[in-house]
Residue frames as qw, qx, qy, qz and C-alpha x, y, z in Angstrom:
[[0.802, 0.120, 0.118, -0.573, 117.62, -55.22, 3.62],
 [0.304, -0.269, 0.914, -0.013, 119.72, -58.80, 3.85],
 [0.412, 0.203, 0.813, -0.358, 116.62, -60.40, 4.19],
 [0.550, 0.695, 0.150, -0.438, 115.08, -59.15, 0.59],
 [0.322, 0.830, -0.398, -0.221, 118.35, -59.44, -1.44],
 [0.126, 0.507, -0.849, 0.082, 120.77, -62.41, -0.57],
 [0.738, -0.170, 0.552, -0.350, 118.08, -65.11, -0.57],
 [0.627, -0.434, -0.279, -0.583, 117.03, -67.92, -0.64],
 [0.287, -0.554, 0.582, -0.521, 116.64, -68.61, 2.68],
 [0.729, 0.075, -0.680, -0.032, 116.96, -72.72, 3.00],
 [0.698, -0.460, -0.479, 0.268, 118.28, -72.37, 7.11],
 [0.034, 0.758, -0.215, 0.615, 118.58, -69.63, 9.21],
 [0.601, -0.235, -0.614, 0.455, 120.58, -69.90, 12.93],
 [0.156, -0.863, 0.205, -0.434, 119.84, -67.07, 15.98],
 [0.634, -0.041, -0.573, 0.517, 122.23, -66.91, 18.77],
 [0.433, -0.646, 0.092, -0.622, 121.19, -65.31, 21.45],
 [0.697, -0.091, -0.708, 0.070, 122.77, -67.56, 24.49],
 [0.228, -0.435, 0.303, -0.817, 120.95, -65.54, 27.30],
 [0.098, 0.133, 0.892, -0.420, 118.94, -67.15, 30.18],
 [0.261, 0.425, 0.866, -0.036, 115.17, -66.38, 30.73],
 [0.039, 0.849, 0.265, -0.455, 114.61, -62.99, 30.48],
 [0.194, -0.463, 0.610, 0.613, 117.09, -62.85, 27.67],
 [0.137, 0.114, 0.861, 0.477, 115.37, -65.19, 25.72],
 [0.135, 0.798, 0.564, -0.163, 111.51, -64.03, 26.17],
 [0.021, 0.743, -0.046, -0.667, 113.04, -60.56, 25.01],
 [0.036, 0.552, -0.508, -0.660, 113.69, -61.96, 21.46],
 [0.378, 0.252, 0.888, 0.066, 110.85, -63.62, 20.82],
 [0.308, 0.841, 0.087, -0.437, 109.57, -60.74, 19.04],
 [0.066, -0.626, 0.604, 0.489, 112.76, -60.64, 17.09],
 [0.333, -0.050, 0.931, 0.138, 112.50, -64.25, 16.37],
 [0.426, 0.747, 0.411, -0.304, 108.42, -63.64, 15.13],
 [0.179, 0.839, -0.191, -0.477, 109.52, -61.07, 13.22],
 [0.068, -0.494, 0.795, 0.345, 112.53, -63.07, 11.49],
 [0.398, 0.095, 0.910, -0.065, 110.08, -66.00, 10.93],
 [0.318, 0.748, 0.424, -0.401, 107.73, -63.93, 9.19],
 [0.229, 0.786, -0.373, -0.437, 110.38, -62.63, 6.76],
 [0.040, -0.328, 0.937, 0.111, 111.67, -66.37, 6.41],
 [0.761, -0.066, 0.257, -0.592, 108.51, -68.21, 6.25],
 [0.897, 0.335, -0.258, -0.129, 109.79, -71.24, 4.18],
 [0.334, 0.574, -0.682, 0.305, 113.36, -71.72, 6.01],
 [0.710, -0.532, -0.459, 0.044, 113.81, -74.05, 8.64],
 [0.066, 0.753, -0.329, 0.565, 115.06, -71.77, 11.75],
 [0.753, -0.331, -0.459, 0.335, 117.15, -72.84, 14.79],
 [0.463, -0.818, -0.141, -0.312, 117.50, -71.22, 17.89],
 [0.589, -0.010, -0.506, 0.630, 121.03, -71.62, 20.20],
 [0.518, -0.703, -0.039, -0.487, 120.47, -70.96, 23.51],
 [0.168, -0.363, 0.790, -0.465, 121.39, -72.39, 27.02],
 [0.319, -0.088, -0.937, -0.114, 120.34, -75.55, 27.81],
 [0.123, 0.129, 0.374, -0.910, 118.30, -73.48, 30.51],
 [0.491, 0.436, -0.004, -0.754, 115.31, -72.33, 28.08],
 [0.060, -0.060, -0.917, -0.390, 114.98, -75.78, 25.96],
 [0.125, 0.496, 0.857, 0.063, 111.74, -76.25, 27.40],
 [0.296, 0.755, 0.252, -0.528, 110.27, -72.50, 26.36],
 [0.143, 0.419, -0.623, -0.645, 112.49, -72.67, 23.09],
 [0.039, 0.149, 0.943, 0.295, 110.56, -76.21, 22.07],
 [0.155, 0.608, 0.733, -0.261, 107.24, -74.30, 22.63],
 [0.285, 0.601, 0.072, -0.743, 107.46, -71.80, 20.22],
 [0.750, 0.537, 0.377, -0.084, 105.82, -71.86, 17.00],
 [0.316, 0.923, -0.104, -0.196, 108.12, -69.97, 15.58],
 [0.086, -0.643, 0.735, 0.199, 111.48, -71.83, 16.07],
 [0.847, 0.074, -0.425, -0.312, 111.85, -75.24, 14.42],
 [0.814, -0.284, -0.459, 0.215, 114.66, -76.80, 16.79],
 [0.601, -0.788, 0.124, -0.050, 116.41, -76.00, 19.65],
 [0.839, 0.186, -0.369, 0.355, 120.50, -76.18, 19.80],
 [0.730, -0.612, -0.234, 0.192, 122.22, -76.47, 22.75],
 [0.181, 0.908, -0.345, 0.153, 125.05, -73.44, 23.46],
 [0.840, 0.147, -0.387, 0.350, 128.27, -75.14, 24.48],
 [0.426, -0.835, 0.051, 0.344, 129.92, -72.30, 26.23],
 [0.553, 0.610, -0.085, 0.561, 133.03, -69.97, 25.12],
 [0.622, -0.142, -0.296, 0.711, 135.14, -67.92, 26.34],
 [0.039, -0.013, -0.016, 0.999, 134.41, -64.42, 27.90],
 [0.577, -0.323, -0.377, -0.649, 130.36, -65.63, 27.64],
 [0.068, 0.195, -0.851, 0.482, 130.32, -66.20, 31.23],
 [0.727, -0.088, -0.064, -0.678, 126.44, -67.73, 30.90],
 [0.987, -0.075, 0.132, -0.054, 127.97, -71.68, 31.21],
 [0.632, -0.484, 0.528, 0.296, 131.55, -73.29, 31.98],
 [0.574, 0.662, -0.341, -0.340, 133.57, -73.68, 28.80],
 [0.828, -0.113, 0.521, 0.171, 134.97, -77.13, 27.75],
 [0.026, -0.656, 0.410, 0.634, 137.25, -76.69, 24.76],
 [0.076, 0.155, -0.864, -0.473, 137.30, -79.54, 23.02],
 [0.167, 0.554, 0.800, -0.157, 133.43, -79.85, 23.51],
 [0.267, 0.798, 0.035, -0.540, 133.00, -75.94, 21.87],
 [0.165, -0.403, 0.794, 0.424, 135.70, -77.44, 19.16],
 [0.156, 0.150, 0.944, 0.249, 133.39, -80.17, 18.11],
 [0.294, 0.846, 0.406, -0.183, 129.92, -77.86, 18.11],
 [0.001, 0.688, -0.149, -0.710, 131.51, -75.78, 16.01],
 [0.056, 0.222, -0.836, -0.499, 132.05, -78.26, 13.29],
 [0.073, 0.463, 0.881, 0.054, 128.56, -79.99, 13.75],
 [0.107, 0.765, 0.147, -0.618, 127.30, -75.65, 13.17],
 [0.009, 0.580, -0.474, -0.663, 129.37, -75.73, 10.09],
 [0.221, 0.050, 0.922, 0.315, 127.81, -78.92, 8.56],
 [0.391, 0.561, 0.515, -0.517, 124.40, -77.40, 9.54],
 [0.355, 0.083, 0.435, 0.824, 125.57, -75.23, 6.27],
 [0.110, 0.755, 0.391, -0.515, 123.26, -72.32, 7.73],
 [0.318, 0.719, 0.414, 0.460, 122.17, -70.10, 5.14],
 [0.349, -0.801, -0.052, -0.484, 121.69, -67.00, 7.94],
 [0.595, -0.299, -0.548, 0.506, 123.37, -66.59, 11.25],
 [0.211, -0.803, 0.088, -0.551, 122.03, -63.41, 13.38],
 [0.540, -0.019, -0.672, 0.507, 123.77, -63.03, 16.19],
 [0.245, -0.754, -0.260, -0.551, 121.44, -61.12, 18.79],
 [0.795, -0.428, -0.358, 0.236, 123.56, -61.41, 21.91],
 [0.322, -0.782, 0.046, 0.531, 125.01, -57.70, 22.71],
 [0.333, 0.830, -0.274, -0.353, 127.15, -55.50, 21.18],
 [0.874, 0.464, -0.070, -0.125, 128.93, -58.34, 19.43],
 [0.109, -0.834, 0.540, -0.018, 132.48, -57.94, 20.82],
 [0.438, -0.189, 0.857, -0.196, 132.43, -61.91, 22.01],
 [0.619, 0.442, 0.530, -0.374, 129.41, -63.24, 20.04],
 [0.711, 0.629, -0.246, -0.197, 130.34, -62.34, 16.35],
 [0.114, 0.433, -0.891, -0.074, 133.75, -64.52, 16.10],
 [0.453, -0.093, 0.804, -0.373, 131.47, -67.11, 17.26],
 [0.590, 0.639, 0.378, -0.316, 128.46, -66.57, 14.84],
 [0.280, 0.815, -0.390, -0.325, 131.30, -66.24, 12.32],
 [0.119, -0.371, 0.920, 0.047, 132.81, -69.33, 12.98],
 [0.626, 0.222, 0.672, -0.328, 129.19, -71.15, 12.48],
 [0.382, -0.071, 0.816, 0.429, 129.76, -71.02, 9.39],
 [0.332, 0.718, 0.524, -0.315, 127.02, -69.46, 7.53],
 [0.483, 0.442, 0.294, 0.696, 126.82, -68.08, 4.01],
 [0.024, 0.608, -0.182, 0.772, 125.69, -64.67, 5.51],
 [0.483, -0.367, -0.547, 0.577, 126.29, -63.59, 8.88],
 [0.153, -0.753, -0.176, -0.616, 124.46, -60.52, 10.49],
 [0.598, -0.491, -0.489, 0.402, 124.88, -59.12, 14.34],
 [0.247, -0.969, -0.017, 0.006, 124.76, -56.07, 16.35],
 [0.618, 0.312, -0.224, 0.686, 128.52, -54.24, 16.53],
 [0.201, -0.622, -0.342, 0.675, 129.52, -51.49, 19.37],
 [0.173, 0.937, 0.140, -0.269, 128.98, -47.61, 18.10],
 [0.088, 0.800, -0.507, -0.308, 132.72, -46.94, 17.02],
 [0.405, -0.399, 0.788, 0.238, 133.28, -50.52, 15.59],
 [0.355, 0.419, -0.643, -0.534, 133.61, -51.29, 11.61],
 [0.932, 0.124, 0.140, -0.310, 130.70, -54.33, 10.48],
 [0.748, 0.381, -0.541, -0.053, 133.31, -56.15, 8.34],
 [0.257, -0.019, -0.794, -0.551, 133.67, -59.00, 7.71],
 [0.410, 0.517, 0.564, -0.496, 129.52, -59.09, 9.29],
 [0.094, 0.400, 0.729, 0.547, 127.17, -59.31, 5.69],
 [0.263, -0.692, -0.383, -0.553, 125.13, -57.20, 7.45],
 [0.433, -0.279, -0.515, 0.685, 125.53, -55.20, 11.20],
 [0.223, -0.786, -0.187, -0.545, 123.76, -52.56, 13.19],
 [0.093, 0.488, -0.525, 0.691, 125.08, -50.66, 16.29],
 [0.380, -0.418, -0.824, 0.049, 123.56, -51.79, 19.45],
 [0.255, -0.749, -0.273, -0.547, 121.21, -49.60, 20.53],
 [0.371, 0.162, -0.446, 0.798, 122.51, -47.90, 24.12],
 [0.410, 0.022, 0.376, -0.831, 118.62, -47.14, 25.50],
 [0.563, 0.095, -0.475, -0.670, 115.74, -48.43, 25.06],
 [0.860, -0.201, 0.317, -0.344, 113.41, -51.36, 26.21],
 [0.182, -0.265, 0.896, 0.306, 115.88, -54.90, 25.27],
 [0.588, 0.494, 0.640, 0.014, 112.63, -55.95, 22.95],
 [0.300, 0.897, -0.068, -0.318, 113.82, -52.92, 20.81],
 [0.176, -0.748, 0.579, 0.272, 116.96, -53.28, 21.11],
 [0.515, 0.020, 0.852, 0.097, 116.52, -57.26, 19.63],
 [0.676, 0.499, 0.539, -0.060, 114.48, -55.78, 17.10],
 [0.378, 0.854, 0.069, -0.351, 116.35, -53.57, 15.72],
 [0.345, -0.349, 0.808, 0.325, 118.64, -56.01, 14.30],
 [0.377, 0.414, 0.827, 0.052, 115.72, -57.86, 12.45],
 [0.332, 0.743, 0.428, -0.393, 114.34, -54.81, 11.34],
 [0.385, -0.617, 0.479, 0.491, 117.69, -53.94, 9.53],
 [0.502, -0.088, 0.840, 0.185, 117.34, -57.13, 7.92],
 [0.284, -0.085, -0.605, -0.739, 114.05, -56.54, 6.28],
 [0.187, -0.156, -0.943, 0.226, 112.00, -58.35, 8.70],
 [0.258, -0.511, -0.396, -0.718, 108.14, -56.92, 9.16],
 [0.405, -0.221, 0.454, -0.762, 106.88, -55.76, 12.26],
 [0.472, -0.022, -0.880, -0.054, 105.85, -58.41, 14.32],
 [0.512, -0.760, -0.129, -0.378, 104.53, -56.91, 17.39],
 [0.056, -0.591, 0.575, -0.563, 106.22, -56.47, 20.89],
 [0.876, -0.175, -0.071, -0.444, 104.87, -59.86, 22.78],
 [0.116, -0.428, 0.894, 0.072, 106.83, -62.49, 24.04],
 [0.745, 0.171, -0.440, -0.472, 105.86, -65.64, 22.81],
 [0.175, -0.252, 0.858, -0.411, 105.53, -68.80, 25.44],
 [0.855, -0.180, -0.286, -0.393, 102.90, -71.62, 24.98],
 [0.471, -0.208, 0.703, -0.490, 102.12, -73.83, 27.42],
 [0.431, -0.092, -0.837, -0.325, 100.76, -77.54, 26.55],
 [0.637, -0.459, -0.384, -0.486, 97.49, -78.93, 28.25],
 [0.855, 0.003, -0.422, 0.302, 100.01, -81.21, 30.08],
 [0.234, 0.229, -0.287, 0.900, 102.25, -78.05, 31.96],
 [0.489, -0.444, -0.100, -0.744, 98.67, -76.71, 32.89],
 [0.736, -0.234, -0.564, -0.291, 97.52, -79.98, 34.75],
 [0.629, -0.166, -0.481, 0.588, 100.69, -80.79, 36.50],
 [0.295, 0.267, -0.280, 0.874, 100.40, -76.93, 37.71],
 [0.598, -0.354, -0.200, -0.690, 96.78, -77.22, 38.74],
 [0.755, -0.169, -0.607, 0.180, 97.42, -80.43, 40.78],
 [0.583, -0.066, -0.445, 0.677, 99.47, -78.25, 42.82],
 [0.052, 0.049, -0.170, 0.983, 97.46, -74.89, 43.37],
 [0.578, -0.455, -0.514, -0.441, 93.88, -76.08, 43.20],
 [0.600, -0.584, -0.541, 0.086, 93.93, -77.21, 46.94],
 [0.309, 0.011, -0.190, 0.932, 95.49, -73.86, 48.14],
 [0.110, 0.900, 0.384, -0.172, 92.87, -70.86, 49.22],
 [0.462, 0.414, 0.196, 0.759, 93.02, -67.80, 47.17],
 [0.661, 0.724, -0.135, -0.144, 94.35, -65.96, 46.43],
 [0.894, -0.065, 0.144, 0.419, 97.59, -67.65, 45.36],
 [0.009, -0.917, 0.334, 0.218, 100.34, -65.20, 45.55],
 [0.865, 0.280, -0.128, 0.396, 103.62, -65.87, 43.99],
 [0.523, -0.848, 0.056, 0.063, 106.89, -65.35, 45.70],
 [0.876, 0.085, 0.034, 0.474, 110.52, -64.90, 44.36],
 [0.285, -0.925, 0.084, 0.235, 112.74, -62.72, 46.20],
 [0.716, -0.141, 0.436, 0.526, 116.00, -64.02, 44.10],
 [0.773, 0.603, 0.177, 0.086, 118.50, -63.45, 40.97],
 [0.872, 0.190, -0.070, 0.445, 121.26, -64.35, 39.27],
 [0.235, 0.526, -0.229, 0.785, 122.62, -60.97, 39.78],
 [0.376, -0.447, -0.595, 0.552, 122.84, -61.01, 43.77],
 [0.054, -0.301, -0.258, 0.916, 122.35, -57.00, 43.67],
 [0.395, -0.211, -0.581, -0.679, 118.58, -57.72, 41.83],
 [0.433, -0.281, -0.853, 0.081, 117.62, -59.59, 44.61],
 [0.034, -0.548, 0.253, -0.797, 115.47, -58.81, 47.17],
 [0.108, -0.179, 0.796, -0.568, 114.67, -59.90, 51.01],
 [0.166, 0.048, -0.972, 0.159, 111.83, -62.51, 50.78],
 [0.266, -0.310, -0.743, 0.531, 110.64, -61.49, 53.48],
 [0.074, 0.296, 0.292, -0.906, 108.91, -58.52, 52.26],
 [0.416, -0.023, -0.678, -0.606, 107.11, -60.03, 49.57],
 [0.378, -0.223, -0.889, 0.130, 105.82, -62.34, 52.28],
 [0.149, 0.318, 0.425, -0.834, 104.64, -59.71, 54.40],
 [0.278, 0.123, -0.297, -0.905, 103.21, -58.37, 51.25],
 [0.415, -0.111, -0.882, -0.195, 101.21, -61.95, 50.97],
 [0.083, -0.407, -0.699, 0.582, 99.76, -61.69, 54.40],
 [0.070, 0.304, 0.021, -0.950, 98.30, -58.55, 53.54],
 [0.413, 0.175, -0.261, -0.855, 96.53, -60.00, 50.98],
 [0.745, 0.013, 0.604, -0.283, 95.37, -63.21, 52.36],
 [0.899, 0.353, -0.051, -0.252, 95.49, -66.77, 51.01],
 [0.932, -0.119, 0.195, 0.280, 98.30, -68.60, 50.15],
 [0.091, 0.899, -0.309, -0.297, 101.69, -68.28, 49.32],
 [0.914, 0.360, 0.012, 0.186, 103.92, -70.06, 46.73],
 [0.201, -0.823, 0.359, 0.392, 107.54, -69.69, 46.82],
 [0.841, 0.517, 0.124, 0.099, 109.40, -70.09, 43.87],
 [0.082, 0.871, -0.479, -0.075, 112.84, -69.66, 42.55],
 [0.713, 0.269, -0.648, -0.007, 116.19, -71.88, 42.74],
 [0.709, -0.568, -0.417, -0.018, 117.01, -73.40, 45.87],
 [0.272, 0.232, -0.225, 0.906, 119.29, -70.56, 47.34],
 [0.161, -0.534, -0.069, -0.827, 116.44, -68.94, 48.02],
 [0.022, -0.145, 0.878, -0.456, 115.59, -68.90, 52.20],
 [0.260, -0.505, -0.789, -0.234, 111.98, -70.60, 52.94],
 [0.286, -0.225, -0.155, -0.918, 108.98, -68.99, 54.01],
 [0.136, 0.171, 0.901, -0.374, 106.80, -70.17, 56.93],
 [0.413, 0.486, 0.436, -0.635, 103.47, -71.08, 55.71],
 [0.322, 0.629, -0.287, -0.647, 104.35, -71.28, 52.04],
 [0.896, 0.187, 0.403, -0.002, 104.11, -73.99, 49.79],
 [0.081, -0.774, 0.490, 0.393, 107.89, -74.26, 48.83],
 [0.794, 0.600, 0.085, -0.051, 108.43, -74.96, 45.12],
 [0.160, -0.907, 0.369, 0.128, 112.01, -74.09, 45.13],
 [0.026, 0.524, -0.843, -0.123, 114.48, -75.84, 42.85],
 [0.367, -0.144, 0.917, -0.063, 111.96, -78.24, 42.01],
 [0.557, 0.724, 0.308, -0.266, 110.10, -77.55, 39.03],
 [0.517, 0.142, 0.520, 0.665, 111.36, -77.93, 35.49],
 [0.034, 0.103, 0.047, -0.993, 111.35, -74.38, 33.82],
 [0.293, -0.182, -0.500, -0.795, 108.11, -75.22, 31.55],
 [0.465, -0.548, -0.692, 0.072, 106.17, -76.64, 34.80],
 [0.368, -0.211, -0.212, 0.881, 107.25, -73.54, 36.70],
 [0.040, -0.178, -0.549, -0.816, 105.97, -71.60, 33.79],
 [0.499, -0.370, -0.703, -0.345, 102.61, -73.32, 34.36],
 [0.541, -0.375, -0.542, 0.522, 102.50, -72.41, 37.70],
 [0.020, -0.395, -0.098, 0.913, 103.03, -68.68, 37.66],
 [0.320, -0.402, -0.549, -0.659, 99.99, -69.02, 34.83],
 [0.402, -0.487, -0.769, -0.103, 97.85, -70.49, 37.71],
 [0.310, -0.315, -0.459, 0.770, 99.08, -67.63, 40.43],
 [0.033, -0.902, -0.430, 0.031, 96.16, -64.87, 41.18],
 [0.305, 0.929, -0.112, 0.175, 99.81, -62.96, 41.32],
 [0.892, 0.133, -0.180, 0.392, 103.41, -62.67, 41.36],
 [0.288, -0.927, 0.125, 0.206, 105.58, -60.66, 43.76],
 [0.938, 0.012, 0.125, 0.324, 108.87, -60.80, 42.19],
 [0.281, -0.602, 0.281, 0.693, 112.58, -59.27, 41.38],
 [0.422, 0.736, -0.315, -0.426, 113.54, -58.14, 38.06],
 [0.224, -0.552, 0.793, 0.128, 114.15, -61.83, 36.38],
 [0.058, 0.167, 0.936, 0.304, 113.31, -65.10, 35.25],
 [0.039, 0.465, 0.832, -0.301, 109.96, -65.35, 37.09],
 [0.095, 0.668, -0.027, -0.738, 109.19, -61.41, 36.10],
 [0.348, 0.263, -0.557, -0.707, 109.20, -61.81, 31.89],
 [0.133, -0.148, -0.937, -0.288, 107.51, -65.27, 32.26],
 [0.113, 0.642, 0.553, -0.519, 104.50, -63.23, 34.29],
 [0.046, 0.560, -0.192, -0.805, 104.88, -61.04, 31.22],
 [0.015, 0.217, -0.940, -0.265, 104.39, -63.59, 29.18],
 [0.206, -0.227, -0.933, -0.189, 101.71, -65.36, 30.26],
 [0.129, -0.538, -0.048, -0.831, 99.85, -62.32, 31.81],
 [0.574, -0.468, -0.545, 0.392, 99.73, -63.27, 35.45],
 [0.200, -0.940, -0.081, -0.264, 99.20, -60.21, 37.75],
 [0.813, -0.078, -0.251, 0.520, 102.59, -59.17, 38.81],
 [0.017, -0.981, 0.173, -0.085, 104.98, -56.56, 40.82],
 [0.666, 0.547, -0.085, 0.501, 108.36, -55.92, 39.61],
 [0.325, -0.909, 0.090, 0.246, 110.56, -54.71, 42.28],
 [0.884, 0.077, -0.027, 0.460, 113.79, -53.29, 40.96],
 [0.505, -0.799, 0.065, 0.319, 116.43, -52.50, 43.22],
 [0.711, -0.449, 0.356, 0.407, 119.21, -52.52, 40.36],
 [0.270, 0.292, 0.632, 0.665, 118.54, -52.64, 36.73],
 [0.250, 0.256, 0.303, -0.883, 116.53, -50.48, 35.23],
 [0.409, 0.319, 0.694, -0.499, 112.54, -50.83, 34.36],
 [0.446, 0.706, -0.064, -0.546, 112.61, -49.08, 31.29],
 [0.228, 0.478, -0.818, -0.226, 114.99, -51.72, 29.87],
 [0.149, -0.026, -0.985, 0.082, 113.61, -54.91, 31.52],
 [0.444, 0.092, 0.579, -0.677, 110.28, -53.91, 32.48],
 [0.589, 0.389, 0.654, -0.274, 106.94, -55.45, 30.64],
 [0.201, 0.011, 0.622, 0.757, 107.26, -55.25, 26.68],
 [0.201, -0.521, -0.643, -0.524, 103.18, -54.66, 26.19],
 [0.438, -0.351, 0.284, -0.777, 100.44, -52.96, 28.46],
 [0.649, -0.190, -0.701, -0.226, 99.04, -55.48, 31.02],
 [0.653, -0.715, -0.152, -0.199, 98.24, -56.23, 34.56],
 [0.840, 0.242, -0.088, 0.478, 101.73, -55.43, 35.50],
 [0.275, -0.961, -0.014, 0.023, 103.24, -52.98, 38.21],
 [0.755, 0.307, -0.286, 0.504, 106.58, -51.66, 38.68],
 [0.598, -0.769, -0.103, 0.200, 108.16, -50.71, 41.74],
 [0.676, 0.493, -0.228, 0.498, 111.07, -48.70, 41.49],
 [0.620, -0.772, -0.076, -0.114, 113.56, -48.80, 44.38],
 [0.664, 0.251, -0.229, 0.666, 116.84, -47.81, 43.68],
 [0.114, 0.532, -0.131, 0.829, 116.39, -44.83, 45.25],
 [0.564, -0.389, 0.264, -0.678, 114.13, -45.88, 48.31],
 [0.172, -0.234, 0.940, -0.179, 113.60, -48.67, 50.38],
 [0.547, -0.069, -0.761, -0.343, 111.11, -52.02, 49.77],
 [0.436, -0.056, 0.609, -0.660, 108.11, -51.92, 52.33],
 [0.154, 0.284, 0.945, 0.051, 105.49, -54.74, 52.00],
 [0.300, 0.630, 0.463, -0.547, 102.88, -52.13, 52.45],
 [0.287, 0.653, -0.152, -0.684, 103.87, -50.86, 48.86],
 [0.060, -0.205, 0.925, 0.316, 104.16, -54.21, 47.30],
 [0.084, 0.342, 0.920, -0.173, 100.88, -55.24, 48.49],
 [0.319, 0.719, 0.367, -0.497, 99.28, -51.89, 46.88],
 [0.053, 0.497, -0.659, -0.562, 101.01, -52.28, 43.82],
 [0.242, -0.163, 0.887, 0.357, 99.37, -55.27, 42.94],
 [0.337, 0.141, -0.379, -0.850, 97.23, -55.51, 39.90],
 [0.595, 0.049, 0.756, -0.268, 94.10, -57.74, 40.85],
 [0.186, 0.030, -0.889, -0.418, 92.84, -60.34, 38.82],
 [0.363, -0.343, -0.172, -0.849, 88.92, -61.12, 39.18],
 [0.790, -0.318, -0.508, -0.129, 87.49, -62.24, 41.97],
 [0.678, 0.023, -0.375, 0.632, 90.52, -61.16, 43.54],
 [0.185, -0.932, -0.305, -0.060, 90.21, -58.94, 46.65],
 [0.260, 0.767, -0.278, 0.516, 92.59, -55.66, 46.99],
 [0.487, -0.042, -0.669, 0.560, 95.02, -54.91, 49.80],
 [0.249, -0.794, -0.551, -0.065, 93.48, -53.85, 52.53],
 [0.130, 0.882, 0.278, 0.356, 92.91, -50.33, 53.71],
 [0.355, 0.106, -0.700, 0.610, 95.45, -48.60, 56.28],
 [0.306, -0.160, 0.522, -0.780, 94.08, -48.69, 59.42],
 [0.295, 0.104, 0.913, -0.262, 91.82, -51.83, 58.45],
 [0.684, 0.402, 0.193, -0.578, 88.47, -51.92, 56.91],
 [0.876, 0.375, 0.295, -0.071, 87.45, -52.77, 53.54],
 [0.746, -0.253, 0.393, 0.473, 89.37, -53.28, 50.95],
 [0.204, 0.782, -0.086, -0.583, 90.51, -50.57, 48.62],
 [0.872, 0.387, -0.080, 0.287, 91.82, -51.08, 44.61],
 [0.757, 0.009, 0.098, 0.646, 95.18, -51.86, 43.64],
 [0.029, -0.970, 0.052, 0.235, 97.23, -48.75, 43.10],
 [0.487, -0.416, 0.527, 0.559, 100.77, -48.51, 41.26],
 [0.197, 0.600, -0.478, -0.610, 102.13, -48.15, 37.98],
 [0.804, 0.216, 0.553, -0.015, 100.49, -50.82, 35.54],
 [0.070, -0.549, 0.469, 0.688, 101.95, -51.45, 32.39]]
């Protein structure tokens, strides 16, 4: 119970230098930590990636940019550019440093080196906290919103709920309305990508899936990804928090296990989750919501099951029946 005993708490740093789906998973944590800290001022280190969802939460105060290291194979290292953040970490003269970025192997020397009066971070099963002030195995199951909390919880930190946390300004909304207002609905969302190549999947069957359910389609993603006749391709051209705003405005999201997939979590957008790789129970949806999951490691990805998977939103008509007619509800696993 760190967090009860070894205050007061004056600045507290998290590290956590994951992408998107990384970071939405520890916004709970973060809640949680904010809630135990209410008076401290708390920074956030991250990839330069997630500035614009890190500056929207209530919960962090700033945003610092990760440099890169070695063995953290999220962004190119530059020595003498990790050299010099280290020393502008150490002036910070953090009070706190949690390090919430795996089992700690890479990540604590780091969060050690920031300089902090206590230092706290996840450790593997068979490996000795010292010199950690405070250290808790990483959990080896479990949804990764657990797994983030149960560092925090360690601490002392009070349940905070399971939610990710993502605001959106008036401004994100507009620019994302400009662009999907003159579309018929419904407005599907499309992103067949991710970062891990063996997450991805073919495009092309989401699209089918789109047909199926008439209206428009949006593609989204970075610009790898292959276009889509008919679609209104977004690709690689949307800062993240316009993006963001965007998959708010979508009637739903077809997508892999990834960015596009926690920020539908997020901002409750109807959405199906295929995943061909990882698994669901770890990365799927952190709360109940209009949220399907497709699991297809074991079978193949047909449009027909994408397009009955999804959870409608109102107004919004189901996929249609086989053999034609009307249109039947959604079916699949909501979470």
């Amino acid at each position: 119970m760190l967090l009860e005993t070894a205050g007061p708490w004056r600045k507290v740093a998290v590290l956590r230098p994951g992408r998107i789906g990384d970071y939405l998973c520890a916004t709970p944590a973060v809640r949680a930590l904010r809630q135990a800290v209410p008076h401290a001022e708390l920074h956030y280190v991250a990839l330069p990636l997630v500035r614009d969802l890190v500056e929207r939460n209530p919960c962090v105060d700033r945003f610092v940019a990760f440099p890169g290291f070695p063995y953290i194979a999220e962004q190119f290292f530059r020595p003498r550019r990790a050299v010099r953040w280290l020393s502008a970490m150490q002036d910070e003269e953090y009070d706190l440093v949690v390090q919430l970025y795996g089992s700690g192997v890479y990540a604590n020397p780091i969060a050690l080196l920031m300089g902090g009066r206590c230092c706290a971070g996840f450790v593997r099963t068979d490996a000795e906290p010292h010199p950690l002030d405070a250290a808790v195995p990483l959990p080896q199951a479990g949804p990764e919103v657990d797994r983030a909390l149960a560092l925090v919880r360690h601490l002392g930190a009070p349940d905070a709920g399971r939610e990710y946390d993502l605001r959106l300004d008036a401004a994100d909304r507009a620019g994302a309305a400009r662009l999907l207002d003159r579309l018929a609905r419904p407005v599907i969302g499309l992103h067949g990508g991710a970062r891990d190549g063996e997450r991805a999947v073919e495009v092309a069957a989401f699209a089918r899936a789109a047909e199926l359910l008439g209206g428009s389609a949006v593609l989204l993603g970075g610009v790898d990804q292959p276009s889509v006749a008919g679609a209104l391709n977004l690709t690689g051209r949307l800062p993240l928090a316009a993006a963001a705003a965007v998959i708010a405005g979508l009637d739903a999201l077809l997508t892999t296990d990834s960015g596009p997939a926690h920020l539908a979590y997020a901002l409750g957008t109807p959405s199906v989750t295929v995943f061909v790789a990882s698994d669901p129970r770890r990365w799927g949806p952190p709360v109940p919501g209009p949220h399907a999951v497709l699991d297809c490691r074991a079978r193949p990805v047909t449009a027909e099951a994408v397009a009955a998977a999804v959870p409608t939103r109102a107004g919004m008509p189901g996929p249609p029946a086989p053999g034609g007619g009307r249109p039947r509800p959604a079916a699949g696993r909501a979470w």
